[in-house]
Residue, then its C-alpha position, 0 to 999 in steps of 0.5 A: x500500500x502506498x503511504x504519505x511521503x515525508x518531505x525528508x525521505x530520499x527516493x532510491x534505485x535498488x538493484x537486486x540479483x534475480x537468482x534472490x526472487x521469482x521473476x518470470x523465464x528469460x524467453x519472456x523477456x523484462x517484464x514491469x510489475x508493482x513491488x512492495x518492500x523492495x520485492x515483487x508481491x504479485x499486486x495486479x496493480x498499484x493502489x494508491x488513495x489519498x486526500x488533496x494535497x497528499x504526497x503517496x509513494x510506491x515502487x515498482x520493479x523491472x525485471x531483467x532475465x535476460x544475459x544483456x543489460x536493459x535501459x528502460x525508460x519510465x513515464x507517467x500517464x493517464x488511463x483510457x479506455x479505447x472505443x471497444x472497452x479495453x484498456x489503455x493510456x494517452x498520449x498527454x497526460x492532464x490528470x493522474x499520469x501528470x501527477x506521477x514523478x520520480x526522482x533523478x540524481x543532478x549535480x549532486x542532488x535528486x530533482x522530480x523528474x517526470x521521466x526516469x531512464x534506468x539501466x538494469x543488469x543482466x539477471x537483475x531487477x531493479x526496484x524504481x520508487x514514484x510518487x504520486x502528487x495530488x494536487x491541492x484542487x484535485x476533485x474527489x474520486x478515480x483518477x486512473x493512471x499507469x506507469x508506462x516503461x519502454x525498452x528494447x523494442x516495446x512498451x509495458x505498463x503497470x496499473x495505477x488505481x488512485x482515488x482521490x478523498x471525498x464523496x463520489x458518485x457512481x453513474x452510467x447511460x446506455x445510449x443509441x440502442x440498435x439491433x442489426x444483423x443478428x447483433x445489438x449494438x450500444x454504448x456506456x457512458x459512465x457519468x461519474x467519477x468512480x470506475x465501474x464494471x458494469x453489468x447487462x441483462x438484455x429482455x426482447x418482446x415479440x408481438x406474441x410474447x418474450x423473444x429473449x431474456x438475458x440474466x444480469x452479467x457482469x461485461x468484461x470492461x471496466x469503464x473509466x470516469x467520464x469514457x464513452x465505449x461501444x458494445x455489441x450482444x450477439x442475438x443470432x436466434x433472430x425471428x423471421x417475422x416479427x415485431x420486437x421491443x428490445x430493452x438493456x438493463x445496465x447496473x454496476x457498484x454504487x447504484x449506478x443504473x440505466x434502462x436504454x430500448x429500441x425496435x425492430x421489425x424482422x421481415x423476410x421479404x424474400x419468401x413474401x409473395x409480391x410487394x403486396x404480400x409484403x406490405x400486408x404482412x408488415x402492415x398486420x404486424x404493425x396492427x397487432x403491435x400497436x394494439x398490444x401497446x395501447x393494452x399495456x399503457x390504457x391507450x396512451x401513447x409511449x415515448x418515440x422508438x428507433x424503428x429498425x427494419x430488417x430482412x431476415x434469410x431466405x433458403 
Protein backbone atom coordinates (compact mmCIF):
# COMPACT_ATOMS: atom_id res chain seq x y z
CA UNK A 1 0.00 0.00 0.00
CA UNK A 2 1.27 3.25 -0.61
CA UNK A 3 1.95 5.79 2.36
CA UNK A 4 2.35 9.86 2.96
CA UNK A 5 5.98 10.64 1.94
CA UNK A 6 7.86 12.77 4.37
CA UNK A 7 9.21 15.76 2.73
CA UNK A 8 12.76 14.41 4.08
CA UNK A 9 12.54 10.76 2.89
CA UNK A 10 15.14 10.27 -0.33
CA UNK A 11 13.73 8.20 -3.12
CA UNK A 12 16.35 5.06 -4.06
CA UNK A 13 17.28 2.77 -7.20
CA UNK A 14 17.85 -0.77 -5.91
CA UNK A 15 19.04 -3.37 -7.86
CA UNK A 16 18.84 -6.76 -6.64
CA UNK A 17 20.18 -10.48 -8.42
CA UNK A 18 17.49 -12.04 -9.77
CA UNK A 19 18.53 -15.61 -8.68
CA UNK A 20 17.02 -13.78 -4.74
CA UNK A 21 13.10 -13.67 -6.24
CA UNK A 22 10.53 -15.34 -8.65
CA UNK A 23 10.63 -13.46 -11.92
CA UNK A 24 9.36 -14.83 -14.96
CA UNK A 25 11.57 -17.36 -17.73
CA UNK A 26 14.29 -15.39 -19.84
CA UNK A 27 12.11 -16.00 -23.09
CA UNK A 28 9.50 -13.88 -21.82
CA UNK A 29 11.86 -11.04 -21.89
CA UNK A 30 11.92 -7.73 -18.90
CA UNK A 31 8.50 -7.50 -17.74
CA UNK A 32 7.46 -4.49 -15.14
CA UNK A 33 5.35 -5.29 -12.29
CA UNK A 34 4.34 -3.30 -8.81
CA UNK A 35 6.54 -4.04 -5.98
CA UNK A 36 6.23 -3.67 -2.44
CA UNK A 37 9.03 -3.97 0.19
CA UNK A 38 11.77 -3.73 -2.36
CA UNK A 39 10.36 -7.38 -3.83
CA UNK A 40 7.72 -8.18 -6.39
CA UNK A 41 4.41 -9.46 -4.33
CA UNK A 42 2.25 -10.17 -7.04
CA UNK A 43 -0.28 -6.96 -6.72
CA UNK A 44 -2.28 -6.68 -10.33
CA UNK A 45 -1.66 -3.12 -9.70
CA UNK A 46 -0.68 -0.09 -7.97
CA UNK A 47 -3.43 1.32 -5.39
CA UNK A 48 -2.83 4.49 -4.34
CA UNK A 49 -5.92 6.72 -2.00
CA UNK A 50 -5.11 9.82 -0.71
CA UNK A 51 -6.89 13.33 0.33
CA UNK A 52 -6.00 16.68 -1.87
CA UNK A 53 -2.64 17.57 -1.36
CA UNK A 54 -1.34 14.27 -0.17
CA UNK A 55 2.03 13.25 -1.35
CA UNK A 56 1.66 8.70 -1.81
CA UNK A 57 4.68 6.74 -2.55
CA UNK A 58 5.22 3.13 -4.31
CA UNK A 59 7.72 1.23 -6.23
CA UNK A 60 7.53 -0.75 -8.81
CA UNK A 61 10.28 -3.17 -10.05
CA UNK A 62 11.72 -4.06 -13.80
CA UNK A 63 12.61 -7.15 -14.30
CA UNK A 64 15.52 -8.30 -16.42
CA UNK A 65 16.11 -12.04 -17.04
CA UNK A 66 17.92 -11.64 -19.68
CA UNK A 67 22.10 -12.31 -20.45
CA UNK A 68 22.49 -8.34 -21.53
CA UNK A 69 21.85 -5.23 -19.60
CA UNK A 70 18.46 -3.08 -20.25
CA UNK A 71 17.85 0.61 -20.41
CA UNK A 72 14.38 1.10 -19.80
CA UNK A 73 12.69 4.50 -19.75
CA UNK A 74 9.65 5.17 -17.29
CA UNK A 75 6.70 7.81 -17.50
CA UNK A 76 3.55 8.59 -16.14
CA UNK A 77 0.32 8.69 -17.72
CA UNK A 78 -3.47 8.61 -17.86
CA UNK A 79 -5.63 5.68 -18.47
CA UNK A 80 -8.34 5.41 -21.04
CA UNK A 81 -10.26 3.42 -22.47
CA UNK A 82 -10.30 2.53 -26.11
CA UNK A 83 -13.78 2.90 -28.29
CA UNK A 84 -14.05 -1.28 -27.77
CA UNK A 85 -13.88 -1.02 -23.87
CA UNK A 86 -10.05 -2.02 -23.44
CA UNK A 87 -7.70 -0.53 -21.52
CA UNK A 88 -5.00 1.91 -22.48
CA UNK A 89 -3.05 5.29 -21.96
CA UNK A 90 -2.94 8.88 -23.56
CA UNK A 91 -0.60 10.16 -25.39
CA UNK A 92 -0.84 13.68 -22.99
CA UNK A 93 -1.18 13.32 -19.50
CA UNK A 94 -3.74 16.03 -17.86
CA UNK A 95 -4.75 14.12 -14.76
CA UNK A 96 -3.03 11.31 -12.82
CA UNK A 97 -0.02 10.44 -15.35
CA UNK A 98 0.75 14.17 -14.80
CA UNK A 99 0.68 13.79 -11.17
CA UNK A 100 3.48 10.68 -11.08
CA UNK A 101 7.32 11.67 -10.81
CA UNK A 102 10.30 10.02 -9.97
CA UNK A 103 13.37 11.34 -8.61
CA UNK A 104 16.98 11.72 -10.88
CA UNK A 105 20.33 12.08 -9.38
CA UNK A 106 21.92 16.01 -10.99
CA UNK A 107 24.97 17.60 -9.92
CA UNK A 108 24.99 16.00 -6.65
CA UNK A 109 21.31 16.02 -5.76
CA UNK A 110 17.90 14.23 -6.53
CA UNK A 111 15.47 16.51 -8.50
CA UNK A 112 11.45 15.41 -9.57
CA UNK A 113 11.58 14.38 -12.98
CA UNK A 114 8.79 13.30 -14.63
CA UNK A 115 10.50 10.58 -16.58
CA UNK A 116 13.15 8.41 -15.41
CA UNK A 117 15.50 6.09 -17.80
CA UNK A 118 17.02 3.04 -15.89
CA UNK A 119 19.57 0.64 -16.82
CA UNK A 120 19.21 -2.56 -15.25
CA UNK A 121 21.84 -5.54 -15.35
CA UNK A 122 21.72 -8.52 -16.95
CA UNK A 123 19.92 -11.18 -14.48
CA UNK A 124 18.75 -8.46 -12.49
CA UNK A 125 15.63 -6.39 -11.13
CA UNK A 126 15.60 -3.10 -10.45
CA UNK A 127 13.06 -1.61 -7.66
CA UNK A 128 12.48 2.07 -9.14
CA UNK A 129 10.33 4.22 -6.45
CA UNK A 130 7.29 7.13 -7.95
CA UNK A 131 5.33 9.40 -6.19
CA UNK A 132 2.14 10.48 -6.79
CA UNK A 133 1.24 14.12 -6.11
CA UNK A 134 -2.43 15.01 -5.54
CA UNK A 135 -2.87 18.48 -6.33
CA UNK A 136 -4.31 20.68 -3.71
CA UNK A 137 -7.84 21.20 -6.04
CA UNK A 138 -7.63 17.77 -7.14
CA UNK A 139 -11.72 16.55 -7.49
CA UNK A 140 -12.98 13.78 -5.30
CA UNK A 141 -12.94 10.03 -6.74
CA UNK A 142 -10.99 7.78 -9.53
CA UNK A 143 -8.20 9.29 -11.21
CA UNK A 144 -6.79 6.04 -13.16
CA UNK A 145 -3.32 6.03 -14.25
CA UNK A 146 -0.47 3.90 -15.15
CA UNK A 147 3.23 3.82 -15.44
CA UNK A 148 4.35 3.23 -18.60
CA UNK A 149 8.09 1.72 -19.45
CA UNK A 150 9.85 1.22 -22.86
CA UNK A 151 12.77 -0.67 -23.66
CA UNK A 152 14.23 -2.91 -26.02
CA UNK A 153 11.84 -2.52 -28.95
CA UNK A 154 8.48 -2.37 -26.79
CA UNK A 155 6.22 -0.68 -24.14
CA UNK A 156 4.73 -2.41 -20.99
CA UNK A 157 2.66 -0.95 -18.39
CA UNK A 158 1.80 -1.19 -14.78
CA UNK A 159 -1.78 -0.03 -13.44
CA UNK A 160 -2.01 2.91 -11.08
CA UNK A 161 -5.58 2.93 -9.43
CA UNK A 162 -5.61 6.24 -7.41
CA UNK A 163 -8.95 7.80 -5.51
CA UNK A 164 -8.87 10.77 -4.69
CA UNK A 165 -10.96 11.56 -0.72
CA UNK A 166 -14.20 12.52 -0.97
CA UNK A 167 -17.76 11.81 -1.71
CA UNK A 168 -18.05 10.20 -5.28
CA UNK A 169 -20.64 9.40 -7.40
CA UNK A 170 -21.35 6.20 -9.29
CA UNK A 171 -23.29 6.94 -12.61
CA UNK A 172 -23.71 5.39 -16.47
CA UNK A 173 -26.29 5.75 -19.58
CA UNK A 174 -26.67 3.24 -22.17
CA UNK A 175 -27.12 5.17 -25.28
CA UNK A 176 -28.04 4.53 -29.40
CA UNK A 177 -29.63 1.22 -28.65
CA UNK A 178 -29.86 -0.50 -32.37
CA UNK A 179 -30.31 -4.05 -33.20
CA UNK A 180 -28.72 -5.22 -36.67
CA UNK A 181 -27.66 -8.32 -38.20
CA UNK A 182 -28.04 -10.54 -35.67
CA UNK A 183 -26.37 -8.05 -33.16
CA UNK A 184 -27.48 -5.40 -30.59
CA UNK A 185 -25.38 -2.69 -30.81
CA UNK A 186 -24.86 0.06 -27.80
CA UNK A 187 -22.90 2.25 -25.96
CA UNK A 188 -21.96 3.28 -21.97
CA UNK A 189 -21.14 6.18 -20.84
CA UNK A 190 -20.03 6.50 -17.35
CA UNK A 191 -21.30 9.62 -15.85
CA UNK A 192 -19.48 9.69 -12.53
CA UNK A 193 -16.31 9.56 -11.18
CA UNK A 194 -15.92 6.24 -9.88
CA UNK A 195 -14.60 3.08 -12.00
CA UNK A 196 -17.19 0.94 -12.85
CA UNK A 197 -17.76 -2.89 -14.18
CA UNK A 198 -20.89 -2.70 -15.27
CA UNK A 199 -23.24 -5.47 -15.73
CA UNK A 200 -26.05 -6.23 -18.61
CA UNK A 201 -29.43 -8.01 -18.97
CA UNK A 202 -30.99 -7.87 -22.17
CA UNK A 203 -35.01 -8.59 -22.39
CA UNK A 204 -36.77 -8.69 -26.03
CA UNK A 205 -40.69 -8.87 -26.50
CA UNK A 206 -42.35 -10.11 -29.82
CA UNK A 207 -45.62 -9.36 -30.89
CA UNK A 208 -46.56 -12.89 -29.07
CA UNK A 209 -44.57 -12.98 -26.19
CA UNK A 210 -40.78 -12.98 -24.73
CA UNK A 211 -38.10 -13.35 -27.62
CA UNK A 212 -35.39 -13.28 -25.21
CA UNK A 213 -34.20 -12.66 -21.69
CA UNK A 214 -30.76 -12.48 -20.55
CA UNK A 215 -29.98 -12.62 -16.79
CA UNK A 216 -27.60 -9.83 -15.45
CA UNK A 217 -23.93 -10.37 -16.44
CA UNK A 218 -21.07 -8.57 -15.43
CA UNK A 219 -19.21 -7.10 -19.27
CA UNK A 220 -15.58 -7.68 -19.40
CA UNK A 221 -14.82 -3.96 -19.01
CA UNK A 222 -14.03 -1.70 -16.99
CA UNK A 223 -15.12 1.74 -17.80
CA UNK A 224 -13.23 4.92 -16.51
CA UNK A 225 -14.81 8.25 -15.34
CA UNK A 226 -16.06 10.09 -17.98
CA UNK A 227 -15.29 7.27 -21.00
CA UNK A 228 -17.96 6.70 -23.51
CA UNK A 229 -17.40 2.62 -25.26
CA UNK A 230 -19.43 0.55 -27.93
CA UNK A 231 -20.53 -2.74 -27.09
CA UNK A 232 -22.23 -5.13 -29.09
CA UNK A 233 -24.59 -8.64 -27.77
CA UNK A 234 -24.81 -11.04 -30.20
CA UNK A 235 -28.66 -12.20 -30.94
CA UNK A 236 -28.23 -14.96 -33.58
CA UNK A 237 -31.80 -17.00 -33.00
CA UNK A 238 -33.50 -13.56 -34.52
CA UNK A 239 -37.44 -14.45 -35.76
CA UNK A 240 -38.12 -14.49 -39.13
CA UNK A 241 -41.22 -12.43 -38.50
CA UNK A 242 -41.84 -10.34 -36.14
CA UNK A 243 -42.28 -7.08 -34.09
CA UNK A 244 -39.56 -6.82 -31.24
CA UNK A 245 -39.25 -4.18 -28.18
CA UNK A 246 -35.70 -4.78 -27.18
CA UNK A 247 -34.53 -3.37 -23.65
CA UNK A 248 -30.79 -3.06 -21.83
CA UNK A 249 -30.86 -3.01 -18.20
CA UNK A 250 -27.15 -1.87 -17.36
CA UNK A 251 -26.02 -1.72 -13.37
CA UNK A 252 -22.97 -1.60 -11.64
CA UNK A 253 -21.36 -0.91 -7.91
CA UNK A 254 -22.71 2.31 -6.04
CA UNK A 255 -26.10 2.42 -7.54
CA UNK A 256 -25.40 3.24 -10.93
CA UNK A 257 -28.39 2.07 -13.36
CA UNK A 258 -29.92 2.87 -16.82
CA UNK A 259 -32.64 1.23 -19.00
CA UNK A 260 -31.78 2.07 -22.95
CA UNK A 261 -34.65 0.30 -25.75
CA UNK A 262 -35.07 0.37 -29.46
CA UNK A 263 -37.31 -1.55 -32.01
CA UNK A 264 -37.01 -3.61 -34.65
CA UNK A 265 -39.24 -5.23 -37.25
CA UNK A 266 -37.99 -8.84 -38.80
CA UNK A 267 -39.03 -9.10 -42.33
CA UNK A 268 -38.37 -11.90 -44.91
CA UNK A 269 -39.03 -10.07 -47.95
CA UNK A 270 -37.93 -12.92 -49.99
CA UNK A 271 -40.20 -15.64 -49.38
CA UNK A 272 -43.06 -12.70 -49.47
CA UNK A 273 -45.41 -13.25 -52.25
CA UNK A 274 -45.15 -9.96 -54.27
CA UNK A 275 -44.90 -6.09 -52.63
CA UNK A 276 -48.49 -6.58 -51.70
CA UNK A 277 -47.92 -9.50 -49.71
CA UNK A 278 -45.10 -7.81 -48.20
CA UNK A 279 -46.91 -4.81 -47.36
CA UNK A 280 -49.94 -6.78 -45.61
CA UNK A 281 -47.83 -8.92 -43.60
CA UNK A 282 -45.83 -5.84 -42.28
CA UNK A 283 -48.77 -3.78 -42.23
CA UNK A 284 -50.72 -6.81 -39.87
CA UNK A 285 -47.54 -6.89 -37.66
CA UNK A 286 -47.70 -3.12 -37.10
CA UNK A 287 -51.60 -3.99 -36.00
CA UNK A 288 -51.07 -6.30 -33.69
CA UNK A 289 -48.08 -4.36 -32.05
CA UNK A 290 -49.76 -1.07 -31.70
CA UNK A 291 -52.70 -2.87 -30.16
CA UNK A 292 -50.65 -4.86 -27.78
CA UNK A 293 -49.23 -1.31 -26.61
CA UNK A 294 -52.11 0.56 -26.25
CA UNK A 295 -53.29 -2.76 -23.87
CA UNK A 296 -50.18 -2.06 -21.62
CA UNK A 297 -50.36 1.99 -21.36
CA UNK A 298 -54.56 2.17 -21.04
CA UNK A 299 -54.24 3.70 -24.66
CA UNK A 300 -51.60 6.04 -24.06
CA UNK A 301 -49.00 6.99 -26.41
CA UNK A 302 -45.46 5.61 -25.25
CA UNK A 303 -42.08 7.59 -25.94
CA UNK A 304 -40.77 7.52 -29.50
CA UNK A 305 -38.62 4.14 -30.57
CA UNK A 306 -35.94 3.79 -33.09
CA UNK A 307 -37.92 1.53 -35.92
CA UNK A 308 -35.03 -0.53 -37.12
CA UNK A 309 -36.10 -2.68 -40.28
CA UNK A 310 -34.50 -5.80 -41.00
CA UNK A 311 -34.62 -8.59 -43.74
CA UNK A 312 -34.34 -11.98 -42.45
CA UNK A 313 -32.74 -15.49 -44.82
CA UNK A 314 -34.37 -16.91 -47.28
CA UNK A 315 -33.39 -20.83 -48.35
Amino acid sequence: MPYALSPARVLGLTLVLLSTAPVATAADGWSVVPAAGGASDGRPYVYAEGAPGTVLQDSVSVLNPGGRALTVRLRGADADNTAGGAFTVRKKSTDAGAWIGFARQEEGRRVAVRALSVRVPAHTRADVPFTVSVPAGAAPGDHPGAIVTSGGGRSSAVRVQLRVAGPALSALTVEHVTVRAGRISYELVNRGTTVLTPRLAVHADGVFGALLDRAPRTLPVELLPGRRVALSEPWRDTPALDAADVRLTVTAAGGARDTASASARFVPWGAVAGVGGGLAAVGALWAVRRHRRRRRGGGASEAPRREVELTGAVS
